[in-house]
C-alpha positions in Angstrom: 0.0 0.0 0.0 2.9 2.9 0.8 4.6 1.7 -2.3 1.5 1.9 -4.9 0.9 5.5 -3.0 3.7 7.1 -4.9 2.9 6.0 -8.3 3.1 8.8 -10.1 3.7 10.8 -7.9 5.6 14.2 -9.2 9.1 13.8 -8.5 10.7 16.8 -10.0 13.5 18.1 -8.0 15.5 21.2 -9.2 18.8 19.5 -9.7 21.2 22.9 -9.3 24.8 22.0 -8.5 24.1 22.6 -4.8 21.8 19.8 -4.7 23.9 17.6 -6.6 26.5 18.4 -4.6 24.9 17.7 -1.0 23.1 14.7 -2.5 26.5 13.2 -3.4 27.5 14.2 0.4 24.7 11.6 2.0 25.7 9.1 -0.2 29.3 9.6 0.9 28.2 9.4 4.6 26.4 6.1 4.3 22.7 7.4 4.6 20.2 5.8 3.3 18.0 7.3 0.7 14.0 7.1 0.7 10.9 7.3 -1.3 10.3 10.8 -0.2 13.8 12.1 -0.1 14.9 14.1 -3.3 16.8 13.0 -5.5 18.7 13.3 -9.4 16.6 11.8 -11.6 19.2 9.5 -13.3 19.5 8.2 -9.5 16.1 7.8 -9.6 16.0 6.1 -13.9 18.8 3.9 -12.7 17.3 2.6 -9.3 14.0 1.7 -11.9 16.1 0.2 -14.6 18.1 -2.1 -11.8 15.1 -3.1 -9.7 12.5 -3.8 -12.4 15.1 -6.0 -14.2 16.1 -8.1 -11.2 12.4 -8.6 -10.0 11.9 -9.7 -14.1 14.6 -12.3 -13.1 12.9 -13.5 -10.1 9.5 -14.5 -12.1 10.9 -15.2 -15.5 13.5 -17.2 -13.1 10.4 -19.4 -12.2 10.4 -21.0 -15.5 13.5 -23.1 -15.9 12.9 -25.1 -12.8 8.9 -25.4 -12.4 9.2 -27.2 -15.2 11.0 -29.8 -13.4 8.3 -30.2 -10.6 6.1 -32.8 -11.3 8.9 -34.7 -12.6 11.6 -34.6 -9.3 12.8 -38.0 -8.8 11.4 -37.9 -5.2 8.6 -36.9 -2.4 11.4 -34.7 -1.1 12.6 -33.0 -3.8 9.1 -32.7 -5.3 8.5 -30.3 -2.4 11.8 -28.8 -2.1 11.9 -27.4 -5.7 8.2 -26.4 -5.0 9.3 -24.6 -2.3 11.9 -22.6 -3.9 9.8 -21.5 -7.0 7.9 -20.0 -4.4 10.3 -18.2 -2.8 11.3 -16.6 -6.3 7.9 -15.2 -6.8 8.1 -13.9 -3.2 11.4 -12.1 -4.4 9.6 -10.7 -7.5 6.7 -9.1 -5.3 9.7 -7.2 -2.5 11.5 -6.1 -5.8 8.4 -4.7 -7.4 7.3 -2.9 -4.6 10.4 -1.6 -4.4 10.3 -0.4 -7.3 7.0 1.2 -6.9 8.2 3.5 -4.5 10.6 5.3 -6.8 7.0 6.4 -8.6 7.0 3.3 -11.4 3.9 0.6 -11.6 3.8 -3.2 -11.9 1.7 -3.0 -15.1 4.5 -0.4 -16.6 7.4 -2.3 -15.9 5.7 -5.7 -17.0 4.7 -3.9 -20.5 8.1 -2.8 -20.6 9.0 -6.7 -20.1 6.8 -8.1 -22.8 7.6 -5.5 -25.5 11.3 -6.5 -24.7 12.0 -2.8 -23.7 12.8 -3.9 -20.2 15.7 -6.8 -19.6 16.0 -9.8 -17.5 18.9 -12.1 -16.9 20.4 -13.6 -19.6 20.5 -17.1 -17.9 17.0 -18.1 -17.8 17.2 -18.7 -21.7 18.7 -21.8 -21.6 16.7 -24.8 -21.1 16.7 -27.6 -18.2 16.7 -31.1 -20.1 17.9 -33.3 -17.3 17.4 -33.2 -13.4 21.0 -32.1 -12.7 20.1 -28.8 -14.7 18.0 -27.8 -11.1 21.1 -28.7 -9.1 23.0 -26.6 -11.6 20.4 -24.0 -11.0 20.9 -23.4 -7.4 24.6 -24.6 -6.9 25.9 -22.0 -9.5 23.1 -19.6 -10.9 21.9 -18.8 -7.2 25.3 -18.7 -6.1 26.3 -16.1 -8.8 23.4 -13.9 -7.4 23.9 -14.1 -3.6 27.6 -12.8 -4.7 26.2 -10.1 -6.9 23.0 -9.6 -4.3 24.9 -9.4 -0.2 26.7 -6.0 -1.7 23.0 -4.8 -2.7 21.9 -4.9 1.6 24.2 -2.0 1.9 22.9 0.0 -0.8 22.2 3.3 -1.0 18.4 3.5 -1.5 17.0 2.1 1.7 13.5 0.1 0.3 15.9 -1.9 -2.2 18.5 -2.5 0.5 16.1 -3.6 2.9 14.2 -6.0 0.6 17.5 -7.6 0.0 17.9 -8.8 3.3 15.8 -11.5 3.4 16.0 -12.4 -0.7 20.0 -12.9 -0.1 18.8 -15.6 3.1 16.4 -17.4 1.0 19.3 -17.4 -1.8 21.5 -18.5 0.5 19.6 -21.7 1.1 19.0 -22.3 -2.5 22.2 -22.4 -3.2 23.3 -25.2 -0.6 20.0 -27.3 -2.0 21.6 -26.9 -5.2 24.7 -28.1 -4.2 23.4 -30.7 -1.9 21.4 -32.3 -5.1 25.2 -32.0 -7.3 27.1 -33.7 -4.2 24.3 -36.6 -4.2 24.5 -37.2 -8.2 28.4 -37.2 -7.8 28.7 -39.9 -5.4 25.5 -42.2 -7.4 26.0 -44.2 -10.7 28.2 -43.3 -13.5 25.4 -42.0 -15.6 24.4 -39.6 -12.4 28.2 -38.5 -12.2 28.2 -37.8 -16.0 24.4 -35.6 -15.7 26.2 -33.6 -13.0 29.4 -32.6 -15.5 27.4 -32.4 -18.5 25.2 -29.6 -16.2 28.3 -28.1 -14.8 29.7 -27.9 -18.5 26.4 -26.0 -19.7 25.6 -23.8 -16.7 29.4 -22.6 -16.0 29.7 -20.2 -18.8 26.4 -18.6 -18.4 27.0 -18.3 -14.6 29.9 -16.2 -15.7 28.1 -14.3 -17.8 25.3 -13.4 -15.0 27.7 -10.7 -13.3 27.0 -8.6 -16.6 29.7 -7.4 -19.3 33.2 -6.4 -18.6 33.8 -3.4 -16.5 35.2 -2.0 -20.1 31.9 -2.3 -21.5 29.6 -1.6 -18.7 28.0 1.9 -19.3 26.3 2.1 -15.7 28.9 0.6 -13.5 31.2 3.5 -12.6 28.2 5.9 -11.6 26.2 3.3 -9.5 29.2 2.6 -7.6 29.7 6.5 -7.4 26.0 6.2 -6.0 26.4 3.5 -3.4 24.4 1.7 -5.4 26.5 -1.0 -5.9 29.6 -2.2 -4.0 31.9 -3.5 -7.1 32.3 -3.8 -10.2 30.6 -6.7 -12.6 34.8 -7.8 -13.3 35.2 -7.9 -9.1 32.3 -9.9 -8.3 32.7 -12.8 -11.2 36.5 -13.3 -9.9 35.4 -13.6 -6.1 32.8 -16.2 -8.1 34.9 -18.0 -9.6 37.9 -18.1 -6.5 34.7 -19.5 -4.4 33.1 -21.8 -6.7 36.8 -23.9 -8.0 36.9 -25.2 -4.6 33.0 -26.3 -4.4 33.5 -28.5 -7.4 36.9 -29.9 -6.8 35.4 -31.0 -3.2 32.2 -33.2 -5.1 34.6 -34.8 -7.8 33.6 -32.0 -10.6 36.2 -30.5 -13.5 35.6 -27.1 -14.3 35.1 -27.1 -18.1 38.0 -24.4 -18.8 41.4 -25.7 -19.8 42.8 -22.3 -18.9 41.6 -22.0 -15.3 45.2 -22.1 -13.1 45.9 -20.7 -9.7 47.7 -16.9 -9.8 49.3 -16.0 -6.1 49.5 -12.4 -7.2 45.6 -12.0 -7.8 43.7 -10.3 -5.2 46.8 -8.1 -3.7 48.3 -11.0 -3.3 45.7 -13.3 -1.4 45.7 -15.5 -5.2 42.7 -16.6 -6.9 41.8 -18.2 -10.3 42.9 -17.0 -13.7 40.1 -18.2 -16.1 39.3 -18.7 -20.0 37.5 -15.6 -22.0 34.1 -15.4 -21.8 32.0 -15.6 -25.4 30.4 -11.9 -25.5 29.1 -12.7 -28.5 26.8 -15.0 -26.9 26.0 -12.9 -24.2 25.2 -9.9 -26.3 23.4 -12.5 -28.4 21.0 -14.0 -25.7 20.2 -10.4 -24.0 19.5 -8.9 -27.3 16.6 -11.5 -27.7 18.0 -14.6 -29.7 18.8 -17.2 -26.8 17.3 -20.8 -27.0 14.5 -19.7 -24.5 14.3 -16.4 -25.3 10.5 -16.2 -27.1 9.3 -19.4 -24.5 9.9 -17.2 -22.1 8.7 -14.3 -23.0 5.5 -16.2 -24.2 4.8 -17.6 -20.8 5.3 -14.7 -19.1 2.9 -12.6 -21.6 0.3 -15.6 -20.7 0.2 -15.4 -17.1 -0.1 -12.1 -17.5 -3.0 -12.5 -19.7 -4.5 -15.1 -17.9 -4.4 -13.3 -14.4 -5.7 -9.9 -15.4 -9.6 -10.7 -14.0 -7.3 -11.6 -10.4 -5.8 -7.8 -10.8 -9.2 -6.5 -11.6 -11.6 -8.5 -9.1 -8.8 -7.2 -6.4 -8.7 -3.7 -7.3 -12.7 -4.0 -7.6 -13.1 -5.7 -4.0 -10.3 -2.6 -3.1 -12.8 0.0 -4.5 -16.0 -1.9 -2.7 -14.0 -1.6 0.9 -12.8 1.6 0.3 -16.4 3.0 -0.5 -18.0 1.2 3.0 -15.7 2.4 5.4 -16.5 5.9 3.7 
């Protein structure tokens, strides 16, 4: 309810260098910025941009592995994946409410979504064709975001900082399911051992990919770290990835499937990490820009439960109306 009160609300601030200039001074000293504070608009475009995208990733995110539901191997994992889809399209309502506050609505961002306008990220367009793709899922794909998401709790704008708390928990745990389920399939048959690899060998790349294009070529890095927005940069997070991830998969049995990853003592001020192969831009640039493997499914799907749940958005906003008009 306080988030859908400032849609559309007028937001225009007189951004004169004084303003600018103090703004820049609370972000400096750690405060937190909120709905009703002013702010620069690009502080304000950028916060949208971010936010809208990640809580696209949360729902569209929901496709890959309900697929898998009614076909998990057991009683416990039936209700262990169920459980986690949930929790995604918990994360999608925190992140659009979020959003809301900064003066955007649900329906906007969605239509900016489903005319492809709006991004989400590029790993959900690949496809899940065996049951080690959901281990995959959490092990790596959530682990990529818990690395890219604990720096967001200390962001600068409070509502999106706050909401993160409790996403990066629930992450947190999907991430050890997901590596629980890879640890089990490495120590079952030889055909379990080789649908864990073959998963590893699709999903590493992509997971890579998740922390966004190389500082060089990032256009919004530099002032949303100016901004307190985020912590570090898309090239910082995917090394701290990749020195914590090595390990994981050496532990359960699993090769990495990069002939040029080698430890490098003088990484990291000298703490070491991992050298690593280059990444296929082309692909990524490829899949964001619309022409994935999964790209149209899921945009299809998504554009269908939308369709397909407008009467529950009007019936609500109708029995909202009804409510509204006795207690008057």
């Amino acid at each position: 309810m306080y988030s859908q009160g400032l849609i559309g609300a007028d937001t225009a601030t007189k951004e004169t260098a004084e303003f600018l200039a103090e703004f820049q001074a609370r972000i400096d000293a750690e405060e937190k910025i909120e709905p009703n504070d002013p702010m620069p608009q690009a502080y304000r475009n950028t916060l949208i941009r971010m936010i809208g995208q990640h809580a696209h990733s949360e729902i569209v995110g929901m496709l890959p592995e309900g697929n898998w539901i009614t076909r998990a191997p057991s009683l416990r994992r039936k209700v262990a994946l169920l459980a986690k889809v949930q929790d995604e399209g918990g994360h999608g309502l925190y992140l659009y409410s979020a959003a809301e506050t900064l003066g955007v609505s649900r329906e906007q961002m969605t239509e900016e979504l489903l005319s492809g306008k709006a991004k989400y990220s590029s790993i959900f367009n690949y496809p899940t064709p065996t049951w080690a793709d959901i281990g995959a899922i959490g092990w790596l794909v959530d682990g990529a975001a818990i690395m890219n998401q604990v720096p967001l709790c200390r962001c600068s704008y409070g509502p999106y900082a706050r909401a993160m708390i409790r996403v990066c928990k629930e992450e947190s745990f999907h991430q050890r399911q997901g590596y629980e389920l890879m640890k089990s399939l490495t120590e079952g048959n030889e055909d379990q051992k080789a649908m864990a690899q073959d998963a590893l060998n699709r999903w590493w790349w992509p997971s890579l990919m998740m922390f966004g294009p190389p500082d060089s070529d990032s256009q919004h890095s530099d002032q949303s770290m100016k901004w307190k927005i985020k912590r570090f940069s898309n090239d910082e997070l995917r090394q701290k990835f990749v020195d914590a991830t090595v390990p994981q998969a050496e532990l359960i049995g699993l090769t990495m499937p990069d002939p040029d990853l080698k430890w490098n003592n003088s990484l990291n001020n000298g703490a070491g990490g991992y050298d690593f192969g280059e990444i296929d831009w082309d692909e990524f640039w490829r899949v964001v820009k619309g022409h994935g493997m999964m790209n149209k499914d899921r945009i299809r799907a998504r554009k269908k439960a939308w369709e397909d749940g407008a009467w529950v958005r009007e019936a609500s906003l109708a029995y909202a109306a009804k409510q509204k008009a006795n207690a008057a």
